[in-house]
N, C-alpha and C positions, 0 to 999 in steps of 0.2 A: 533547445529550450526545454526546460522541467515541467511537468506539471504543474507545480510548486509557481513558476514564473508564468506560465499560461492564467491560471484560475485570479494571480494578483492581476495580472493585466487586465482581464474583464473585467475587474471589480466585484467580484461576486460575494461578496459578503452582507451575511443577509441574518445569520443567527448569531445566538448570546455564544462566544469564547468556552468551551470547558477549563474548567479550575485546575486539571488537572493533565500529564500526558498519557492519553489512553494506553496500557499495558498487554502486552503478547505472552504469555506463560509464566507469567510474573516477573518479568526480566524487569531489571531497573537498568535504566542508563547509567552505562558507566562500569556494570560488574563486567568481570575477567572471563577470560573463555572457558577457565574449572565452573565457574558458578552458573556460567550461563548454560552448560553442557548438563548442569545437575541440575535447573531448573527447566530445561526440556524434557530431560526423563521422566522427571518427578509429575510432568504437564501429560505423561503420555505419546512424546513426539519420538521415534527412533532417529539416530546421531547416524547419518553418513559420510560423514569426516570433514576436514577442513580443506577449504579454499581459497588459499594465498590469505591464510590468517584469519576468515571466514568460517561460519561452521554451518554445513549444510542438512538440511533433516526434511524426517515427513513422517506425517500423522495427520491427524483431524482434527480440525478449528470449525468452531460454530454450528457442526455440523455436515462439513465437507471435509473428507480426503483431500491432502495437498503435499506439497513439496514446500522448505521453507530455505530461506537464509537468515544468519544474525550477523550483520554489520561488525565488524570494529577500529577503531582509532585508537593508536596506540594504547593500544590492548584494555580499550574499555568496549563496551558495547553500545551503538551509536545506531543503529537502527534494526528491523526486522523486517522480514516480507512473506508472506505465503500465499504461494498461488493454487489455485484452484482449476482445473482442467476439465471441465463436464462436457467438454462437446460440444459444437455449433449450434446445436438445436435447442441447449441447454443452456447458454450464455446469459441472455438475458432476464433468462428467469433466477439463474444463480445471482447476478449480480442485484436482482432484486430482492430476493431473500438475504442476501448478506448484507446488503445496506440496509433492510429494516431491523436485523439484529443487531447490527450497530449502532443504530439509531435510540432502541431499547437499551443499549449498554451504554451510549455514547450521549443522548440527548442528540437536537437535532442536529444536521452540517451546517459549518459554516458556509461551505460552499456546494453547489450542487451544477454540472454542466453536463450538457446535453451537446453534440459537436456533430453536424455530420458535414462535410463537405462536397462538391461537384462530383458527380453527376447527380449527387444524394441531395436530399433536403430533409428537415426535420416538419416530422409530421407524415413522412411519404408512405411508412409501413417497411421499411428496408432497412430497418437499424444496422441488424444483423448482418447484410449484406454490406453495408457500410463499412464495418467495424472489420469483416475481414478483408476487406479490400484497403485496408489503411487509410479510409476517409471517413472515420468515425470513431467516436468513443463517447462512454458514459463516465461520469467520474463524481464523487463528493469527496469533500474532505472537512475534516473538523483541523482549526486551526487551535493554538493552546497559548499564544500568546501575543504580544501587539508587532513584533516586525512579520515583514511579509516572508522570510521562510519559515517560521516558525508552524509548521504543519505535523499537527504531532501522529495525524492517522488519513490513508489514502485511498481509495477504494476505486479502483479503473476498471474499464475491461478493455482488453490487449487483442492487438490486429489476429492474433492463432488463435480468440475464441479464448481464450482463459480470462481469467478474473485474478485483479491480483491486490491484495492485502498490503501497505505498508506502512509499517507503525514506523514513527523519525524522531529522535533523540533530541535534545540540545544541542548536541556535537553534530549531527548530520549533516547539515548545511555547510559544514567546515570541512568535510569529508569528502561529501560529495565534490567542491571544487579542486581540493588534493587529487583525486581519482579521478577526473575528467582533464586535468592536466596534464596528468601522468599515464593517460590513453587507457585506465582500469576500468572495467565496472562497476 
């Protein structure tokens, strides 16, 4: 199960929708791999090639060093991600500083979850420990329109202590169950 299917099932909808789908290097949904390769450079992000039609890169968002991918669905561009890698000891404080910078860009989430599971509890002081032991995470997300995938920006931290960025298309949600059928990432 997604994020995406996680955050609807709790019902966590709590802020006003953005007008708009928040944007990664100015990519729009939908351009070709020339345009999105020329709007990376243009952003600053160095191109480390493609990945089964994917284009793989890395530079710095927000303020952090990362490593990135841009999505595509026959040959438009359907989503983004860039992860951030600071360290265990750094996790949570990256994941807080990048959710108030997108908070500043984004207005606030729609949704915001707090997760930790057994042996963990929220509130204990062991996020961290949670989080890499695979019974925890932090997550908000800004939704961008009324059906429940429609999540247009994600913002998790991941069981190896990374934090990860994912901006999601129009097309993503059509994608995503193509590539989960088809055993892809």
């Amino acid at each position: 199960m997604g994020l995406t299917h996680i955050l609807v099932a709790l019902g966590l909808s709590h802020a006003p929708q953005p007008a708009r789908y928040p944007e990664f290097a100015r990519i729009t949904w939908g351009d070709s791999p020339t345009v999105v390769k020329t709007k990376l450079k243009a952003s600053g992000y160095i191109l480390d090639g493609d990945d089964n039609g994917d284009i793989a890169f890395h530079g710095r968002s927000l303020g952090f060093d990362g490593t990135g991918w841009v999505y595509f669905a026959k040959g438009a561009a359907v989503k983004a991600i860039f992860v951030v890698r600071p360290g265990a000891e750094k996790a949570l404080d990256t994941y807080d500083r990048l959710r108030k910078a997108l908070t500043r860009a984004e207005g606030p989430s729609t949704y915001t979850l707090e997760n930790e599971e057994a042996p963990f509890a929220k509130g204990d002081g062991r996020m961290l420990e949670a989080i890499a032991a695979g019974h925890g995470f932090l997550s908000c997300a800004w939704k961008v329109g009324p059906k429940d995938t429609d999540m247009g920006l994600v913002l998790i931290t991941q069981k190896d202590a990374s934090v990860k960025l994912s901006y999601e298309g129009p097309g993503w949600h059509d994608e995503f169950q193509r590539r989960s059928k088809a055993g892809q990432p």
